[in-house]
C-alpha positions in Angstrom: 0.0 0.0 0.0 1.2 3.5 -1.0 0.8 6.1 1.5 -0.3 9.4 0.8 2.9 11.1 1.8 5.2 8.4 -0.6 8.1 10.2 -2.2 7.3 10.4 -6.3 10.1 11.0 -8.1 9.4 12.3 -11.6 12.5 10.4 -14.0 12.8 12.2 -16.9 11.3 15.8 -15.9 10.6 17.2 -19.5 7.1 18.8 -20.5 5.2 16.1 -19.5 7.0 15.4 -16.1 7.4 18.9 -15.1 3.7 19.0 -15.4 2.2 15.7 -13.7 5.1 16.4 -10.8 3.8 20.3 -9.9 -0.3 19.1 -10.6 1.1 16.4 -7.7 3.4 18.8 -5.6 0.3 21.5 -5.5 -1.6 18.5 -4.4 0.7 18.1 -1.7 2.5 15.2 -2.8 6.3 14.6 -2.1 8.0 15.0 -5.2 11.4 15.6 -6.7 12.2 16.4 -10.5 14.8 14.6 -12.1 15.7 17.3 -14.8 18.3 17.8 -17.2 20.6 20.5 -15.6 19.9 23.5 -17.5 16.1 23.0 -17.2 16.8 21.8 -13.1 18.9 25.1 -12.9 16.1 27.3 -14.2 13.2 25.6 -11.8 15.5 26.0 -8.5 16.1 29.4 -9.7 12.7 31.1 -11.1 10.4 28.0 -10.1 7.5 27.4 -12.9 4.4 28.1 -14.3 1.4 25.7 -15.5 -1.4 26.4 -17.1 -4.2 24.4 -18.9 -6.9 24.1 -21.6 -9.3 24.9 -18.6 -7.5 28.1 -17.8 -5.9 26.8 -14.7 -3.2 29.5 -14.1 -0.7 28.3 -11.2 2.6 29.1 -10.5 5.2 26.6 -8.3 7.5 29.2 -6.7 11.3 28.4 -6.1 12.0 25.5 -3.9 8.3 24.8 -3.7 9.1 21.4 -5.4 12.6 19.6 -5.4 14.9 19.4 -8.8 17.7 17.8 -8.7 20.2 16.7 -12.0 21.9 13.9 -9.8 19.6 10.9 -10.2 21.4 9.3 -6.6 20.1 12.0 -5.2 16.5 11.7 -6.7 16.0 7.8 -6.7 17.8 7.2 -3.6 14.2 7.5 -1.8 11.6 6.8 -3.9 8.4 4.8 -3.0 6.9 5.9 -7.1 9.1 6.7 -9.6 7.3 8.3 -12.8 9.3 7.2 -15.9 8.7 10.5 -18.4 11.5 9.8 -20.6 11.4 9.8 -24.4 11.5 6.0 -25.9 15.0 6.3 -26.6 16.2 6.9 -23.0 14.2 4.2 -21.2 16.7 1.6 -21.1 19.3 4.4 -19.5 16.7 5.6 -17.1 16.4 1.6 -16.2 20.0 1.2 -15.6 19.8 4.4 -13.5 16.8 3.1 -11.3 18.6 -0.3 -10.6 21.6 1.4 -9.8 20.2 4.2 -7.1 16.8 3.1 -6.4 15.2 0.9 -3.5 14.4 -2.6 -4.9 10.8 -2.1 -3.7 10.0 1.6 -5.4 7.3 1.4 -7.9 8.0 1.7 -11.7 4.8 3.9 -13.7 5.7 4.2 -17.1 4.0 7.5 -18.5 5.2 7.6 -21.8 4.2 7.2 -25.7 4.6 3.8 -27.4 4.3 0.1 -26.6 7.8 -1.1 -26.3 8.7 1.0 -23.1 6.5 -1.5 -20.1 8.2 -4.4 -21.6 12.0 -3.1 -21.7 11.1 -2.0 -17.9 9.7 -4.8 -17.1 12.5 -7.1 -18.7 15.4 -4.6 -16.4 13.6 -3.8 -13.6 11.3 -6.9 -13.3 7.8 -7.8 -13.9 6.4 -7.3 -10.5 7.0 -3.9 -10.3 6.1 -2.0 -13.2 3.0 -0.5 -14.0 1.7 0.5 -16.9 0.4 3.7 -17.7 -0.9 6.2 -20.0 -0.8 10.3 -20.5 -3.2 11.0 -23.4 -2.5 14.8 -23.1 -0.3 16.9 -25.4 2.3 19.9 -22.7 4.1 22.2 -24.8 7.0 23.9 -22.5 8.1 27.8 -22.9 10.6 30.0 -21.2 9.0 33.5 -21.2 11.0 36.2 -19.1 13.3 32.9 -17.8 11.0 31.1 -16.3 9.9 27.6 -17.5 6.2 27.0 -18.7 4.5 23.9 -19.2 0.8 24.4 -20.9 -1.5 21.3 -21.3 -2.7 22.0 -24.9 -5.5 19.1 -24.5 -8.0 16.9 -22.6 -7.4 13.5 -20.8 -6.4 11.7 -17.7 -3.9 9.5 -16.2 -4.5 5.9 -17.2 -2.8 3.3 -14.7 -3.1 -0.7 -14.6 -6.5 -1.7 -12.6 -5.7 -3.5 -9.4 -3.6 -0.9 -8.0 -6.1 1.3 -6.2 -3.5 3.0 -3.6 -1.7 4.4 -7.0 -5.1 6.2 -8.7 -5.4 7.7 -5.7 -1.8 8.9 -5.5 -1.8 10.5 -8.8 -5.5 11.7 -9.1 -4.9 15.7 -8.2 -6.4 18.8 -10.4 -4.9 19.1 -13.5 -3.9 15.1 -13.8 -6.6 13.1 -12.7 -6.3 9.4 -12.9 -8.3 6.7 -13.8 -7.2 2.6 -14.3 -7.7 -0.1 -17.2 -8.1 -3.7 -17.4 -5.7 -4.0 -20.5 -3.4 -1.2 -20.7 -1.3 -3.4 -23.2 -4.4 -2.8 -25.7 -4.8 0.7 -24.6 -0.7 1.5 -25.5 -1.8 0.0 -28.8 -5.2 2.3 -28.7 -3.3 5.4 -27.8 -0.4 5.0 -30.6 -3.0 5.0 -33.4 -3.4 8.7 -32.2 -0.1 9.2 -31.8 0.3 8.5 -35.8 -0.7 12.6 -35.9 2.6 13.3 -34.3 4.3 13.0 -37.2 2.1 14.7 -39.4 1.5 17.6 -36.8 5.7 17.8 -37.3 5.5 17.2 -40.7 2.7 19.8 -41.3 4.3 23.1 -39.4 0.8 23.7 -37.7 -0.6 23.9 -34.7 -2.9 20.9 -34.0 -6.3 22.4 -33.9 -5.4 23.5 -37.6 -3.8 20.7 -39.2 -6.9 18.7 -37.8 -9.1 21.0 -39.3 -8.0 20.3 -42.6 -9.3 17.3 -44.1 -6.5 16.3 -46.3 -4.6 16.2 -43.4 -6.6 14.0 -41.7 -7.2 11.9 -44.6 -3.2 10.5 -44.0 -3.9 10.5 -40.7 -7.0 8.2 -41.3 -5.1 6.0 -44.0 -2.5 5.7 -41.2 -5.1 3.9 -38.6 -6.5 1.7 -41.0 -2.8 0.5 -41.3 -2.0 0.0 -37.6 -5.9 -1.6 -37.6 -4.6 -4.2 -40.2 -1.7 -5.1 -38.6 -3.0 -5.5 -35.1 -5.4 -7.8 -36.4 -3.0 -9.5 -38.4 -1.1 -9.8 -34.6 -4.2 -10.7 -32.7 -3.7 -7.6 -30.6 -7.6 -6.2 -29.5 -7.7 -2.3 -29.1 -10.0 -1.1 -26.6 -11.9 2.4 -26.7 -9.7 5.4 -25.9 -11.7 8.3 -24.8 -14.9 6.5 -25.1 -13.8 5.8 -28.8 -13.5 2.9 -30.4 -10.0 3.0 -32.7 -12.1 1.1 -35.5 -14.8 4.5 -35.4 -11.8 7.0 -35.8 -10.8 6.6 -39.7 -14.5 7.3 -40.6 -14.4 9.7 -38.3 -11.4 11.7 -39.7 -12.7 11.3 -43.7 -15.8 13.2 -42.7 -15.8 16.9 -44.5 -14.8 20.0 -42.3 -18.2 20.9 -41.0 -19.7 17.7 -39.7 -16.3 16.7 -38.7 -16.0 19.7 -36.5 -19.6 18.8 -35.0 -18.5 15.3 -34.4 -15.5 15.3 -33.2 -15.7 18.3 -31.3 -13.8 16.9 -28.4 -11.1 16.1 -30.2 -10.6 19.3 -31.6 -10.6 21.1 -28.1 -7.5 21.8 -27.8 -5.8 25.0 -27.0 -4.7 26.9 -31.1 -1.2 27.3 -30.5 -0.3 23.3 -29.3 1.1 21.7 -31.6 3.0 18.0 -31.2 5.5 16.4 -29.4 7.3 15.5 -32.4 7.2 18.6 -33.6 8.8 20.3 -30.7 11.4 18.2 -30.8 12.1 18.6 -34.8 12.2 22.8 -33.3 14.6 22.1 -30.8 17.2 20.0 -32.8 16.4 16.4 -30.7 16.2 12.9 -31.9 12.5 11.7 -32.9 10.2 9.1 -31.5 9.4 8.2 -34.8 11.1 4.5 -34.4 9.2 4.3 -31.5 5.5 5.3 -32.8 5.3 3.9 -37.0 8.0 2.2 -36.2 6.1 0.0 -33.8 3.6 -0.8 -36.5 6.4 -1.7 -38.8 7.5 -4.0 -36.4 5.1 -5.8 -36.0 4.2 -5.9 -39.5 7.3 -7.6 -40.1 7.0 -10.0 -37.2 3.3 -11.2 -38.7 5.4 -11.6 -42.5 3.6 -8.0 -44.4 4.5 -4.4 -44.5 3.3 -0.9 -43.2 4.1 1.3 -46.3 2.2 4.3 -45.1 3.9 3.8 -41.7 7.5 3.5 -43.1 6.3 6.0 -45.6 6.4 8.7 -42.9 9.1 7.4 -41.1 11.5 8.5 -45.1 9.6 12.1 -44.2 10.2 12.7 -41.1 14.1 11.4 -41.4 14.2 14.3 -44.2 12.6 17.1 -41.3 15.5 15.7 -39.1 18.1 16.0 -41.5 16.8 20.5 -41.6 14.0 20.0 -44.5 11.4 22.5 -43.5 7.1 21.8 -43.2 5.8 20.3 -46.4 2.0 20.9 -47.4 -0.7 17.9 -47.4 -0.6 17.3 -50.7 2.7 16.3 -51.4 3.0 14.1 -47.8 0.1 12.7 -49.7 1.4 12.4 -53.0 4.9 11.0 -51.7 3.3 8.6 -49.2 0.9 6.9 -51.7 3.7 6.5 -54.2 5.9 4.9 -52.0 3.3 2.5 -50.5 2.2 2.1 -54.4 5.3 0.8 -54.9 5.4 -1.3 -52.0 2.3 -2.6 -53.0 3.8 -3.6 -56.2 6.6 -5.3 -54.7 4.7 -7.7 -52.2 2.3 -8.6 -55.2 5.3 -9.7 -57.1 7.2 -11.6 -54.2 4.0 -13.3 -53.7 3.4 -14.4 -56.9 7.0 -15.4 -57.2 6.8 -17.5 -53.8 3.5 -19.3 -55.2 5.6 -20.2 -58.4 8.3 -21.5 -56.4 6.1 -23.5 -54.6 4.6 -25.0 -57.0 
């Protein structure tokens, strides 16, 4: 059982974990950041700000919450540690945790993708890592010195069910927290909209725009039915996210501008200047989760013997954004993607037909 006064430290306090950690400390919870120096500098220094899509305006003020950039110093204690890494750090963050954390702290993985519980789970052990989920988009600004961390759109926590004494740890104003049966499923549920992040990056837009405009959401659609045909292919069920069934959204998305912004108004409440994660980090210079989002479908596309053309389709774009290409308008991601996967296409009808000759 987790008391209410457990020590929470937030591993990997970026835009997300800056956030969840000063909803928790203004709860009254015991947390300590695990930053990245310059940022852990700047919060010791100026504190922070958060604000939120429901005009929540609070502001954390220096040595209010505890940063640290030594992670002995932030693990050392930990009852809950919040993993907030990007994909490509988890297996570092592991090796940190075994190294300076209590063998009995709790592991909560907060982060995109499905590969990230399983790698934990492999280093730090089964028994205690949970699952969990962060559906919301935090963009992070620095006006007048002071770091800023905005929740751009709606959601809650998601945790694995059967660990009561945890939802109630992280359910505070701002967060909230609910659990889930299958939170496997629900990684899977929540990556099929995470196949906007790219695009968002890809566009140059702010969210609320790029969904506005159908074309845009058209890719994003032809995207999900991918991911859709794969799982299936894999046997992997995706539960509603949101109270949506991922099967519901590529209709959804096709719809024309004015009924789509009748029905899917809760998706399109989100604050006009958010934009993805992706694209923040294409703005700031920093690696990508793209291996970690279509590359997951490609994966497991490969693992069940097809392809994800759309998928690695994107993947070619966003490697050219990396590489300093700037935005590129819908109609040529379009055009590009649906000649590649055209080609693709092509290519598994031949080695088809050439493995059926073979065979026979």
């Amino acid at each position: 059982m987790i008391s209410p006064d457990a020590r929470i430290a937030i591993a990997g306090a970026g835009s997300i974990g800056c956030y969840v950690g000063a909803c928790l400390a203004l709860a009254r919870r015991n947390v300590v950041l695990l930053a990245r120096p310059r940022l852990a500098d700047a919060l010791r220094d100026q504190g922070m700000r958060i604000t939120d899509l429901d005009r929540r305006d609070r502001r954390l003020l220096p040595g209010v919450i505890e940063t640290t950039a030594d992670p002995a110093a932030a693990l050392a204690d930990a009852a809950v540690i919040l993993v907030t890494v990007k994909s490509g750090d988890t297996a570092g963050m592991a090796d940190l945790i075994r190294r300076f954390a209590p063998p009995k702290a709790l592991i909560v993985s907060l982060q995109n993708g499905v590969d990230n519980v399983p790698l934990l789970r492999e280093r730090l052990g089964a028994d205690r890592v949970v699952a969990g989920m962060v559906p919301f988009n935090v963009a992070q600004t620095w006006p007048g010195g002071t770091p800023s961390f905005h929740r751009g759109t709606s959601g809650h926590v998601v945790v694995d069910a059967g660990r009561p004494d945890l939802r109630a740890l992280l359910d505070v104003e701002g967060v909230g927290c609910a659990d889930h049966p299958d939170m496997a499923g629900l990684a899977w549920s929540k990556l099929a909209l995470n196949m906007n992040n790219a695009l968002n990056a890809l566009s140059g837009l702010p969210l609320k725009r790029q969904l506005s405009d159908r074309p845009w959401r058209r890719i994003l659609a032809a995207q999900i039915d991918e991911l859709l045909r794969v799982t299936k292919a894999a046997d992997v069920a995706l539960p509603p996210i949101e109270g949506v069934r991922p099967r519901t959204i590529p209709t959804i998305l096709r719809l024309p501008d004015t009924l789509f912004g009748l029905v899917a108004r809760r998706m399109l409440a989100i604050d006009p200047t958010a934009t993805s994660s992706m694209a923040e980090d294409l703005a700031a210079g920093r690696p990508t989760e793209i291996d970690y989002l279509q590359g997951a479908v490609v994966r497991l596309a490969e693992a069940h013997r097809t392809r994800a053309p759309i998928s690695e389709a994107v993947i070619s774009l966003v490697r050219e954004r990396e590489a300093g290409r700037g935005s590129i308008a819908s109609a040529e991601a379009s055009s590009r993607i649906s000649a590649f996967a055209g080609k693709t296409r092509s290519a598994l009808q031949t080695s088809t037909v050439e493995s059926r000759a073979k065979g026979s």
